[in-house]
C-alpha positions in Angstrom: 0.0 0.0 0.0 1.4 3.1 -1.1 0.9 6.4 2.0 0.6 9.8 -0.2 2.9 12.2 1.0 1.6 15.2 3.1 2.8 19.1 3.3 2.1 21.5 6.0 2.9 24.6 6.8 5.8 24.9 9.5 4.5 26.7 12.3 5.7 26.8 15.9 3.7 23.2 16.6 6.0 22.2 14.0 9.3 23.3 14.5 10.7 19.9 16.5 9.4 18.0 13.3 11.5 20.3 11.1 14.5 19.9 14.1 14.2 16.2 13.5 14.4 16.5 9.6 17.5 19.0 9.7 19.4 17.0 12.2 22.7 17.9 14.0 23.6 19.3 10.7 21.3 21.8 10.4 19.9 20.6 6.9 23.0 21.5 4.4 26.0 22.6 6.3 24.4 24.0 9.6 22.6 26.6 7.0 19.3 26.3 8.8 18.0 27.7 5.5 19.2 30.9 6.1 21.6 31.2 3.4 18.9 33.0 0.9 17.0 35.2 4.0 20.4 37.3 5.3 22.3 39.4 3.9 26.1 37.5 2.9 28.3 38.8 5.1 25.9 38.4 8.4 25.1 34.7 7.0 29.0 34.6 6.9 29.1 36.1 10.7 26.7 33.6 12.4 27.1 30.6 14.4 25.1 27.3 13.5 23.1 28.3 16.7 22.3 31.4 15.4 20.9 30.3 12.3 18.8 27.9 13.7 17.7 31.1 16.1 16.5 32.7 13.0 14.3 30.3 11.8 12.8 29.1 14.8 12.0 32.7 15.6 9.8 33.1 12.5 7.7 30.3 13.4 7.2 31.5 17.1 5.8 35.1 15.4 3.8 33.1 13.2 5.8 34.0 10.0 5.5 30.3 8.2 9.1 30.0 6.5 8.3 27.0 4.4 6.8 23.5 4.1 7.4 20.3 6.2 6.8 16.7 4.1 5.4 13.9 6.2 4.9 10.6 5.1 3.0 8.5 8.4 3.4 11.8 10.5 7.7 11.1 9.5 8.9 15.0 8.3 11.2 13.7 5.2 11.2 17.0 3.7 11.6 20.7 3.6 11.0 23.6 1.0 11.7 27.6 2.0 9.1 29.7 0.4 8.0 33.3 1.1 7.7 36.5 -1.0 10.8 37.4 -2.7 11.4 40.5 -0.6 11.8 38.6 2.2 14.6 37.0 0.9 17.9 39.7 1.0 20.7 37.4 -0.3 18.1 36.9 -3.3 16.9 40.6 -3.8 20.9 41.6 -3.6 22.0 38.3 -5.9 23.3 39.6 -9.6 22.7 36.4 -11.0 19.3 36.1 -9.6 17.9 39.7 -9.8 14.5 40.5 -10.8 13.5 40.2 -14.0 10.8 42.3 -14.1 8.4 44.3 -11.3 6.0 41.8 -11.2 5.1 40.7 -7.4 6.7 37.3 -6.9 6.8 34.3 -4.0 9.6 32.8 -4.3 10.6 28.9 -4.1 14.7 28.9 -2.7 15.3 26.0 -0.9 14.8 22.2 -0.6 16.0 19.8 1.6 15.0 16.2 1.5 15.8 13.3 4.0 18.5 11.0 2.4 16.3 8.3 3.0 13.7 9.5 0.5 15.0 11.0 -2.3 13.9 10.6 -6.1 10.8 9.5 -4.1 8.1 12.4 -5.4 9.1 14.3 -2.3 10.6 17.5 -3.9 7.1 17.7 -6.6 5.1 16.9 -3.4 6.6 19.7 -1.9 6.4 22.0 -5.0 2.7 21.1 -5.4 2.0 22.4 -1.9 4.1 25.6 -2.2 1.7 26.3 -5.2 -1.5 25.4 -2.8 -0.1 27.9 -0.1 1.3 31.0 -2.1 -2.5 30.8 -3.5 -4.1 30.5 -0.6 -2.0 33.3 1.0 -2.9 35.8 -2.0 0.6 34.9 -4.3 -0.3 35.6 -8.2 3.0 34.7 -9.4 5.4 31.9 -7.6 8.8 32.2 -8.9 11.7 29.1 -8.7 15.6 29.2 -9.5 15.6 25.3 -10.4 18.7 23.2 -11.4 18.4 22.4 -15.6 19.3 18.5 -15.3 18.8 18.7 -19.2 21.3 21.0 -19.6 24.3 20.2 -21.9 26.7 20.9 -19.3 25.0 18.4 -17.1 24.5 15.7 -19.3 24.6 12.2 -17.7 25.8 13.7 -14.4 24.5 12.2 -11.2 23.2 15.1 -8.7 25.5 14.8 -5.2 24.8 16.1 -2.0 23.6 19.5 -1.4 23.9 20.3 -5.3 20.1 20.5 -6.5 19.1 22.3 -3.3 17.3 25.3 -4.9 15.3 22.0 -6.9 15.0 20.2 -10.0 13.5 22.0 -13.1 11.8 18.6 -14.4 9.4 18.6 -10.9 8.5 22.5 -11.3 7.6 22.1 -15.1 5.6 19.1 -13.9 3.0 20.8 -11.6 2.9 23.6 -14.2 5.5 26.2 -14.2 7.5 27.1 -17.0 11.0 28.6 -17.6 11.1 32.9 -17.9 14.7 33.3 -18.0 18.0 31.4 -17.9 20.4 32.8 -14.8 23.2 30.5 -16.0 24.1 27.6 -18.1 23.0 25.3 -15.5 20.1 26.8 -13.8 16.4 28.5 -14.8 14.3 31.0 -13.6 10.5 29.6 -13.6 7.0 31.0 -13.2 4.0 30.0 -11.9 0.8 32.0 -12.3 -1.4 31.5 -9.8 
């Protein structure tokens, strides 16, 4: 029997599930998925601690940072969403800037359990950031997705951390489409909502 894979917002009632999923490690490299929400050089400044501060403190003022996968009440995996404004590292980024004044959410961060990947976790979570930008007000939801198709990554094997901001292949599947190309590698893609 195959469970379907839920997403919920994290909130403060969440935050040990999200603990649980990040580990001693603190998702990728004790970033706490604050590597896209401060600006470089106080990312660069901060203790693991600190990070982890951060984000926790969002969810205790009711600011939801991003989206927990369960699978049998399990967290397995993570996604950072939020309007793009909110986001400084992103708003300052040259190879990310805007590409036009339209209002954007913005989809920067994934982190899936080891133990589930290429499992439907990461389009699980992208379908559900879709849901929730719409159901917060969102008209456009805007990812920064690795292009697996690319020539330059032909027949490569992702590693580790290195499709962290996603995989175009599961945003093009629950409908968005490519805007703009910020490098060889990797897409800018839209959502209207």
């Amino acid at each position: 029997m195959t469970h379907a894979i839920d997403v919920h917002p994290v909130t403060k009632e969440r935050w040990s599930d999200l603990e649980t999923l990040f580990g001693s490690n603190g998702a990728y490299s004790n970033c706490w998925c604050t590597f896209w929400r401060l600006k470089r050089s106080e990312y660069a400044r901060m203790q693991p601690e600190q990070k982890k501060a951060v984000l926790q403190e969002m969810t205790l003022k009711d600011q939801v940072p991003g989206l927990l996968a369960t699978l049998d009440g399990q967290p397995i995996g993570w996604c950072s969403l939020g309007r793009r404004e909110s986001f400084i590292a992103l708003e300052n980024s040259r190879t990310l800037k805007r590409i036009d004044e339209t209002p954007v959410w913005s989809v920067v961060c994934f982190f899936v359990h080891k133990s589930h990947r290429r499992q439907g976790v990461m389009r699980a979570l992208v379908h559900g950031a879709v849901e929730y930008a719409r159901s917060q007000g969102a008209r456009v939801l805007e990812a920064y997705p690795l292009d697996t198709q690319a020539e330059k990554l032909a027949g490569q094997k992702l590693t580790g951390c290195s499709g962290y901001m996603g995989i175009a292949a599961a945003f093009k599947a629950e409908g968005f489409v490519p805007v703009d190309r910020a490098s060889a590698t990797q897409l800018i893609m839209r959502c209207k909502l």
